[in-house]
C-alpha positions as a Markdown table, in Angstrom:
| # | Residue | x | y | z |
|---|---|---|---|---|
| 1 | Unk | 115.4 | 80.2 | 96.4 |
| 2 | Unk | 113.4 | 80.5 | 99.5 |
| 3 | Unk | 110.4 | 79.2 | 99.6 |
| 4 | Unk | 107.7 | 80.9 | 102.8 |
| 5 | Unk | 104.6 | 79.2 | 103.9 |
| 6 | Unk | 101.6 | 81.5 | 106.0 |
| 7 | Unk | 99.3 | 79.6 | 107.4 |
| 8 | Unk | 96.1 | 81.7 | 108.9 |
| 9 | Unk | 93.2 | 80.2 | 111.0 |
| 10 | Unk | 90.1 | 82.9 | 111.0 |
| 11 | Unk | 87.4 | 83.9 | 113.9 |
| 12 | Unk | 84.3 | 82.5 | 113.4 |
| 13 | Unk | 81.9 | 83.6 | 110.9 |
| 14 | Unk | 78.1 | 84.3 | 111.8 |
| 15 | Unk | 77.2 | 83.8 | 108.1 |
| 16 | Unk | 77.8 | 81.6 | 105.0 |
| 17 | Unk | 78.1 | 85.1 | 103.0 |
| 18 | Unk | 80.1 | 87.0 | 105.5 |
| 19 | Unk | 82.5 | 84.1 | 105.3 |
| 20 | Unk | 82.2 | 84.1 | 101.4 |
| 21 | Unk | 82.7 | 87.8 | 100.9 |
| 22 | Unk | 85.7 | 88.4 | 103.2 |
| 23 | Unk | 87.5 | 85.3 | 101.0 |
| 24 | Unk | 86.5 | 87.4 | 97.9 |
| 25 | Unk | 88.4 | 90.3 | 99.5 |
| 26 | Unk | 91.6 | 88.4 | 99.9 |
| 27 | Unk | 91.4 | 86.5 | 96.4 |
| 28 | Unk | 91.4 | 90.0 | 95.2 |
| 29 | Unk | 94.0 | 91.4 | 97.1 |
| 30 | Unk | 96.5 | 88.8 | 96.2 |
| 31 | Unk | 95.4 | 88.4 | 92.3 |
| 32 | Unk | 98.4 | 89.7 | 90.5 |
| 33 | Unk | 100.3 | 90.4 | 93.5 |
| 34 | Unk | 103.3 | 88.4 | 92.0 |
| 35 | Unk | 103.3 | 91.0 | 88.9 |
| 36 | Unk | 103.2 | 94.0 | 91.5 |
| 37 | Unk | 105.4 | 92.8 | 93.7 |
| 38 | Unk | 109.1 | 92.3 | 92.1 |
| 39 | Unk | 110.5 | 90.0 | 95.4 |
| 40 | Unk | 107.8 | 87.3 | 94.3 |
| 41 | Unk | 109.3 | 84.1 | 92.0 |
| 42 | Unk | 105.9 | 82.6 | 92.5 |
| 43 | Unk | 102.9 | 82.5 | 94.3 |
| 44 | Unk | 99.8 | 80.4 | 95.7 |
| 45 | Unk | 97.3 | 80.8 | 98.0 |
| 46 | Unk | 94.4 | 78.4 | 99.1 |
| 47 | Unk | 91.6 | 78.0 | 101.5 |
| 48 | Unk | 91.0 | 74.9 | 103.4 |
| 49 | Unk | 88.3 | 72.5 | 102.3 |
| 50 | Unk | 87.7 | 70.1 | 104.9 |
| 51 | Unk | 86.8 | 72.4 | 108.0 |
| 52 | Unk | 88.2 | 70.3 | 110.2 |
| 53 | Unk | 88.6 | 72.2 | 113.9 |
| 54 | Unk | 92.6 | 71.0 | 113.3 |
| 55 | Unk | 92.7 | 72.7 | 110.0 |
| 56 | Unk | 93.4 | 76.1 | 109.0 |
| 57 | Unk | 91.7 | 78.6 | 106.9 |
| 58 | Unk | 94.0 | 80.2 | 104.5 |
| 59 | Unk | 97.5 | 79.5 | 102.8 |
| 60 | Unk | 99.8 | 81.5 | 101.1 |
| 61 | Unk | 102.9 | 79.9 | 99.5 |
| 62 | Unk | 105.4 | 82.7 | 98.0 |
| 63 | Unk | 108.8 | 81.6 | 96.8 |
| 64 | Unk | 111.5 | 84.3 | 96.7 |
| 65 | Unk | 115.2 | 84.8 | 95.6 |
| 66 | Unk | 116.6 | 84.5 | 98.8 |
| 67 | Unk | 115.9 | 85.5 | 102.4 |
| 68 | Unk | 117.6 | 89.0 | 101.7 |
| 69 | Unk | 114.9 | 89.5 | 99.5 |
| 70 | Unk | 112.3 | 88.3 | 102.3 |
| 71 | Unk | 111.6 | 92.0 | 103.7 |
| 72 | Unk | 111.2 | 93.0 | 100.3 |
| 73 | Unk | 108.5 | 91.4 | 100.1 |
| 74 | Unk | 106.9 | 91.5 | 103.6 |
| 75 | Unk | 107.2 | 95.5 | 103.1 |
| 76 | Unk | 106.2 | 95.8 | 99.7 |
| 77 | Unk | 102.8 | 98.3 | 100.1 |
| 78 | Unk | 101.0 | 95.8 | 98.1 |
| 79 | Unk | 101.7 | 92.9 | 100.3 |
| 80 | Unk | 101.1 | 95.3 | 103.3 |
| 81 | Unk | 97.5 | 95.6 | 101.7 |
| 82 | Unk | 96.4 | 92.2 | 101.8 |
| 83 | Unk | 98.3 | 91.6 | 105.1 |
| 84 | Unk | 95.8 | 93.9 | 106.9 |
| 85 | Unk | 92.7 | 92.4 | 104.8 |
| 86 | Unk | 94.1 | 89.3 | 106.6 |
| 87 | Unk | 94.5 | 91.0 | 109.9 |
| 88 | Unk | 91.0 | 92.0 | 110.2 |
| 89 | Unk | 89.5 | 88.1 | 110.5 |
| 90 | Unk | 93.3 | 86.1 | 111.9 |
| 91 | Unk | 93.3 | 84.5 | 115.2 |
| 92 | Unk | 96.2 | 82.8 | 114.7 |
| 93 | Unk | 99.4 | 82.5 | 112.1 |
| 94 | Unk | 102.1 | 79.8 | 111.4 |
| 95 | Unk | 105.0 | 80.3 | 109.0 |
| 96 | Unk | 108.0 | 78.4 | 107.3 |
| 97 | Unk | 110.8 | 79.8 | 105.5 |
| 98 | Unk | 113.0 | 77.3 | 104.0 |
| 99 | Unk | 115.8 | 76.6 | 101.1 |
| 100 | Unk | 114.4 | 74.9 | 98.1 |
């Protein structure tokens, strides 16, 4: 098993509800998305809590067979679709992929 980390860190915000809708966008887009999206053992994803300026904004934590099975998932059109909700807002990325 291969278990791949995203980190995301976001461009500012100018309101409370901007930041809270675009959030709701990508809760939605990755609901389910382990039932759609056949690479996918597992998945989590969280938002950061502490808004500290070192902290990042949004994780998503996948675990997958193995890393044959890694551009399954990266291609899958339904992960393409959240990956571009994420791509709107993302002003910086850092990933792991690692053996479990």
């Amino acid at each position: 098993m291969i278990k791949h980390i995203a980190l995301f860190k976001f461009e500012k915000f100018d309101t409370p509800q901007e930041k809270e809708d675009y959030y709701n966008r990508i809760k939605e887009a990755f609901k389910g998305l382990e039932n759609r999206v056949p690479a996918i053992k597992s998945l989590e994803i969280g938002f950061d809590e502490l808004e500290d300026k070192s902290s990042y904004d949004f994780v998503v934590n996948v675990v997958i067979e193995n890393m044959a099975s890694l551009p399954d998932y990266a291609n899958h059109p339904e992960h393409v679709k959240a990956v571009l909700i994420i791509k709107e807002k993302v002003i910086d990325r850092k990933a792991i992929d690692y053996s479990l």
